[in-house]
C-alpha positions as semicolon CSV with decimal commas, in nm:
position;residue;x (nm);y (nm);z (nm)
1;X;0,000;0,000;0,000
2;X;0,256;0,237;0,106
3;X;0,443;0,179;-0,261
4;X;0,153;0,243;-0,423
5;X;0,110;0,555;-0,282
6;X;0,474;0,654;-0,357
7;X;0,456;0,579;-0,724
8;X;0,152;0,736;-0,713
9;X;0,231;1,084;-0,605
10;X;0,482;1,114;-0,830
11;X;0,272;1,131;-1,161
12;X;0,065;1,363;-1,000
13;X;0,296;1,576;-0,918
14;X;0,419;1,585;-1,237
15;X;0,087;1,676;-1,426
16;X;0,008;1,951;-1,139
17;X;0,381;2,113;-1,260
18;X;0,283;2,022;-1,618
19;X;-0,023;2,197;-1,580
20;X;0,112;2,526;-1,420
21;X;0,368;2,566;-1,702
22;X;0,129;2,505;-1,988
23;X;-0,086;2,831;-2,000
24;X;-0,347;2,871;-2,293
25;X;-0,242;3,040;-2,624
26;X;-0,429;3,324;-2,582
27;X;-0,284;3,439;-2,219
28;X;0,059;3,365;-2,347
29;X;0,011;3,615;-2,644
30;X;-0,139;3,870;-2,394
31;X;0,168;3,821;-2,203
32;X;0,382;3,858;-2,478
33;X;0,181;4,215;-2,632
34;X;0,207;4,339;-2,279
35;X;0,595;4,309;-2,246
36;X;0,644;4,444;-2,620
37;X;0,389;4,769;-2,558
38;X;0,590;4,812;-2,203
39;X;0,935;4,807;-2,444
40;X;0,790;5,004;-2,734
41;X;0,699;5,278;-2,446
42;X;1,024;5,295;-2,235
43;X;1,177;5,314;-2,590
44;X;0,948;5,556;-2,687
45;X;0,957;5,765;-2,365
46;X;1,404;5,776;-2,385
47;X;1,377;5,905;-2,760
48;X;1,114;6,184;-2,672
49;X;1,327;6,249;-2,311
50;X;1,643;6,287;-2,537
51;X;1,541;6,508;-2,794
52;X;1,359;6,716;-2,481
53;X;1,769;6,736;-2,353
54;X;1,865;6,852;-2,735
55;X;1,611;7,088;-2,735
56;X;1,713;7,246;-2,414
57;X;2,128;7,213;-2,482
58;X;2,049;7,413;-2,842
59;X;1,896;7,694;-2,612
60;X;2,165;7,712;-2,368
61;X;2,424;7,688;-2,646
62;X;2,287;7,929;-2,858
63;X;2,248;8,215;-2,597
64;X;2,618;8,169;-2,487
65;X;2,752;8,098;-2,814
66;X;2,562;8,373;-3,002
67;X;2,369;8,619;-2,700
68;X;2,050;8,425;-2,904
69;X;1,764;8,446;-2,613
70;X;1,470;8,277;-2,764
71;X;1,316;8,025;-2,524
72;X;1,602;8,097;-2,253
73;X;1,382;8,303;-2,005
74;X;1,146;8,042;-2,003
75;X;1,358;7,773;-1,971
76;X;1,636;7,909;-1,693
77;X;1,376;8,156;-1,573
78;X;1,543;8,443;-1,598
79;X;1,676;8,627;-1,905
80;X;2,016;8,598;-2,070
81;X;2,142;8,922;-1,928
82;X;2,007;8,898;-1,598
83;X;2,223;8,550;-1,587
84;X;2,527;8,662;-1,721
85;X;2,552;8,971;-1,483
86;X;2,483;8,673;-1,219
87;X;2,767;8,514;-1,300
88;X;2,998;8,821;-1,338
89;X;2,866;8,927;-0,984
90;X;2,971;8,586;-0,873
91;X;3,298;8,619;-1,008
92;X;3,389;8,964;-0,833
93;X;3,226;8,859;-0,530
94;X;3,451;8,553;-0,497
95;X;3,764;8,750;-0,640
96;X;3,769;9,089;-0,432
97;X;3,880;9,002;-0,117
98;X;4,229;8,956;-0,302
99;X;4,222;9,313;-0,371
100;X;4,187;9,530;-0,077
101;X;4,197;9,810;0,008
102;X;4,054;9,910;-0,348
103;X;4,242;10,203;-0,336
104;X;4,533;10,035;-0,309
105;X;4,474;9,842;-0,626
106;X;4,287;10,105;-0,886
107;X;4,390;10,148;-1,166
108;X;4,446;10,500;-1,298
109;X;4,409;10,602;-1,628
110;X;4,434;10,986;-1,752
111;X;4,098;10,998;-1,799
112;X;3,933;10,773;-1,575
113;X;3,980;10,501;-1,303
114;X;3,915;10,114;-1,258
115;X;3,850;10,009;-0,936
116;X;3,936;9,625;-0,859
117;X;3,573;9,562;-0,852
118;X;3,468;9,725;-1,173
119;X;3,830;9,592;-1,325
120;X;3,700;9,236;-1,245
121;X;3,289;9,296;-1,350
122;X;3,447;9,432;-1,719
123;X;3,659;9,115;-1,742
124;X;3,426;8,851;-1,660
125;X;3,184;9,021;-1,915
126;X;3,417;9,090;-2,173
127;X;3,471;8,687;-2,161
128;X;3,114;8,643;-2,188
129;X;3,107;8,884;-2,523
130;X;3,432;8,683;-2,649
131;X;3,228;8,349;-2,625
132;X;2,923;8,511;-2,790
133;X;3,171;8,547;-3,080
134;X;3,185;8,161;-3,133
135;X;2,826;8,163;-3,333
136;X;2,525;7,937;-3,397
137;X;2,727;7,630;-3,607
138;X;2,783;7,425;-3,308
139;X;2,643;7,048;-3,375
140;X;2,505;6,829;-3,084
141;X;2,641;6,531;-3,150
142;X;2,500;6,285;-2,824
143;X;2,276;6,265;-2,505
144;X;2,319;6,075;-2,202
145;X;2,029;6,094;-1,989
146;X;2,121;5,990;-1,639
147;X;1,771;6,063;-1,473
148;X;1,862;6,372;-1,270
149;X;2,119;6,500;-1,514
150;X;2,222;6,461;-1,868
151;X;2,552;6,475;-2,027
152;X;2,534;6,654;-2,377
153;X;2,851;6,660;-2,655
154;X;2,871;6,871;-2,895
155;X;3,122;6,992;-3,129
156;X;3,233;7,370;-3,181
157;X;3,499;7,567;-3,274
158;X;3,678;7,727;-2,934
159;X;3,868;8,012;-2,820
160;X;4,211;8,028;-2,895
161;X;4,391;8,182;-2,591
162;X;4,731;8,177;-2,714
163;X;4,565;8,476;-2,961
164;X;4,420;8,671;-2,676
165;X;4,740;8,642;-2,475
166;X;4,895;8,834;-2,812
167;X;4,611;9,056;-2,834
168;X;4,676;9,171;-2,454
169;X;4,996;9,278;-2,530
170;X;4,885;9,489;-2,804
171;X;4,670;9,682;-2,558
172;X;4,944;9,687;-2,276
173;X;5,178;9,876;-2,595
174;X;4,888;10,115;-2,653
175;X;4,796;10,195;-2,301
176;X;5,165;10,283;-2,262
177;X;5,107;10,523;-2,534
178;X;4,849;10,635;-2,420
179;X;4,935;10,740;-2,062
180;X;4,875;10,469;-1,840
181;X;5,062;10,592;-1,468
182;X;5,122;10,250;-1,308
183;X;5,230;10,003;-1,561
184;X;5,562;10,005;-1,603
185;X;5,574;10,054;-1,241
186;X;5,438;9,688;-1,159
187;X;5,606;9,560;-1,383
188;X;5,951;9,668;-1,268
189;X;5,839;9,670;-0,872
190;X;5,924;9,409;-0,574
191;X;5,582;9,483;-0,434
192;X;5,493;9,160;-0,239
193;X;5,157;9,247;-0,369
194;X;5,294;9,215;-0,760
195;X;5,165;8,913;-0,872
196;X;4,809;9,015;-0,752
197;X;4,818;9,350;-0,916
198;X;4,984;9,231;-1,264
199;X;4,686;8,908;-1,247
200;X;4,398;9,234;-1,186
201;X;4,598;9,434;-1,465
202;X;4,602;9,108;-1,707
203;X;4,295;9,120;-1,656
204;X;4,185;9,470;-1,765
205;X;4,373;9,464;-2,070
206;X;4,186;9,159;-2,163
207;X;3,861;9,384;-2,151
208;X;4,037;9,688;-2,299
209;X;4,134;9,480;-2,596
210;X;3,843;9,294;-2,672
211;X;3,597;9,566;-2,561
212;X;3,754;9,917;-2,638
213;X;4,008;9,796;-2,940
214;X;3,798;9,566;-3,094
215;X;4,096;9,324;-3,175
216;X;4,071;9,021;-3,400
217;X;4,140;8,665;-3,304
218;X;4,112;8,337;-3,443
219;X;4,001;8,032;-3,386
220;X;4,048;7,663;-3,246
221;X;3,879;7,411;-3,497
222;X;3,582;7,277;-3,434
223;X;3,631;6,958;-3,163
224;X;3,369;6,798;-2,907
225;X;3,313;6,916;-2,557
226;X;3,064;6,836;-2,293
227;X;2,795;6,968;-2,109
228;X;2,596;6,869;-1,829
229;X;2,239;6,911;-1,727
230;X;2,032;6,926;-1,431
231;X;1,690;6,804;-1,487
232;X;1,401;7,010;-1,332
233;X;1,072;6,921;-1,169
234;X;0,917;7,046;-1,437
235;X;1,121;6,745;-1,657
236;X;1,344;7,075;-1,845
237;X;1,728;7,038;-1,843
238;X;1,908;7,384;-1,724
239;X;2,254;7,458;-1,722
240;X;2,395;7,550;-1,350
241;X;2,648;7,823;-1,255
242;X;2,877;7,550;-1,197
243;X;2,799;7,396;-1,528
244;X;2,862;7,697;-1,724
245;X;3,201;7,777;-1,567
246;X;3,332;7,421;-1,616
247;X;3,183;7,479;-1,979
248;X;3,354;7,781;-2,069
249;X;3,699;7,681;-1,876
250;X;3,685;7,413;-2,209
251;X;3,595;7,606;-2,447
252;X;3,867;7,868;-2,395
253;X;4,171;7,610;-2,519
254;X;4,534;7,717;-2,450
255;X;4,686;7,696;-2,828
256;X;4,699;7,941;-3,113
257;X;4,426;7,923;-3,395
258;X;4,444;7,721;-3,644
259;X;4,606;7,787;-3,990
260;X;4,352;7,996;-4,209
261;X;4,103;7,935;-3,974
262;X;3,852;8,244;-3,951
263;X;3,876;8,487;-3,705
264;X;3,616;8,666;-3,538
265;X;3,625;8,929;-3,790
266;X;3,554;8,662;-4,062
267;X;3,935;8,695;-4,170
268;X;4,172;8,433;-4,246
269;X;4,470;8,352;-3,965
270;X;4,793;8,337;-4,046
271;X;5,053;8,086;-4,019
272;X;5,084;8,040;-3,612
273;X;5,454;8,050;-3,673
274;X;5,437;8,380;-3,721
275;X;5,278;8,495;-3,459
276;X;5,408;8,700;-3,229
277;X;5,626;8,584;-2,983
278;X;5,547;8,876;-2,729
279;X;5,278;8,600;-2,591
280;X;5,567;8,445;-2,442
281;X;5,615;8,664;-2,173
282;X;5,191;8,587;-2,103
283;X;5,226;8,197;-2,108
284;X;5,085;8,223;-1,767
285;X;4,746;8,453;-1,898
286;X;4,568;8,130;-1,982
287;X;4,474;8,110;-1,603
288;X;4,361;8,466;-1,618
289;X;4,119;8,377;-1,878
């Protein structure tokens, strides 16, 4: 009796796990449409997520690239001068401690005067008119969407700093020509205090060339950089403060331009061998930049 009963478990066992694994065609299908709609929609959902990410970058890029504003306001809710004098506040209010007394650190032309403050407010916005220069035929070339951010590369030509660091000599020559009282004075003094005040005075003549001589540079062909992303509640990708600085560190690349490659003043560059070698004596202006 007790064999019996062993032997005959076992086949029903067997047809109670045959049964369980055999569902009917129709709930099998169902199954199957169920898993395919859920793929088709996460699929579906990451294509119209990244091109929401492309949308946004092209904004971004386009108002720091060109000063373009459309769609910026609403997107970083405020408007593209309100967030560049943000950063530029940023940037003196993190800087001017170095500098003080301000007296002690004006700079005095013959016909007006740059305190450290306004000297580093000119600067930071004369970087942000330099960039502007770059223009609108930057290509986004991938997405990453990592939930909360989203890493975006693109390709664009850059600055070339090794030109500015030329052009900042040029307007150092023509200050001197121009009366400037404390230049040669730095430059020639064992002020503890020197490096600080030739780093504030680099930094003037970067706005005084860009801004008030309207100098040409060239440059850096186009290559691929990185942005990143912070995703709102609202499902919108902004660019932070943080962002933007790391963004425009990149973009301003320590080399010359490129061989007739066009400058800002759609010219053609010359050979880089021939440029001057005054930027020699600047090879340290990159971090001024």
């Amino acid at each position: 009796m007790r064999k019996i009963l062993k032997f005959g478990v076992l086949p029903a066992c067997v047809l109670l796990l045959g049964a369980c694994s055999m569902l009917p065609k129709s709930e099998k299908k169902k199954s199957e449409d169920v898993k395919t709609e859920q793929s088709s929609s996460a699929s579906s959902e990451k294509e119209t997520n990244e091109k929401r990410i492309e949308k946004d970058a092209d904004i971004i890029l386009r108002a720091v690239f060109t000063d373009h504003s459309s769609g910026f306001t609403t997107l970083m809710g405020t408007s593209v001068d309100k967030w560049k004098k943000g950063i530029s506040q940023a940037y003196v209010d993190e800087n001017i401690s170095k500098y003080t007394p301000e007296e002690d650190y004006t700079i005095d032309l013959k016909t007006e005067s740059f305190t450290p403050s306004k000297t580093l407010e000119l600067f930071d916005q004369a970087r942000f008119k330099v960039l502007a220069t770059i223009g609108d035929d930057f290509e986004i070339t991938g997405v990453e969407d990592d939930e909360e951010t989203a890493t975006v590369t693109f390709k664009s030509r850059a600055i070339a700093t090794r030109d500015l660091a030329n052009l900042i000599n040029m307007a150092k020559a023509s200050l001197f020509e121009n009366g400037i009282e404390d230049v040669k004075e730095l430059e020639d003094s064992t002020n503890p205090d020197l490096e600080k005040r030739l780093a504030l005075l680099n930094n003037f003549l970067f706005y005084y060339a860009f801004d008030r001589m309207n100098e040409d540079f060239g440059y850096i062909q186009p290559r691929e950089f990185t942005m990143e992303l912070t995703k709102t509640k609202e499902g919108r990708y902004i660019l932070t403060d943080e962002s933007f600085l790391e963004l425009r560190k990149s973009i301003f690349v320590n080399e010359y331009s490129s061989n007739d490659a066009e400058t800002r003043k759609g010219n053609k560059t010359t050979d880089s061998g021939s440029k001057s070698d005054s930027s020699s004596s600047s090879s340290s202006d990159k971090s001024k930049i």
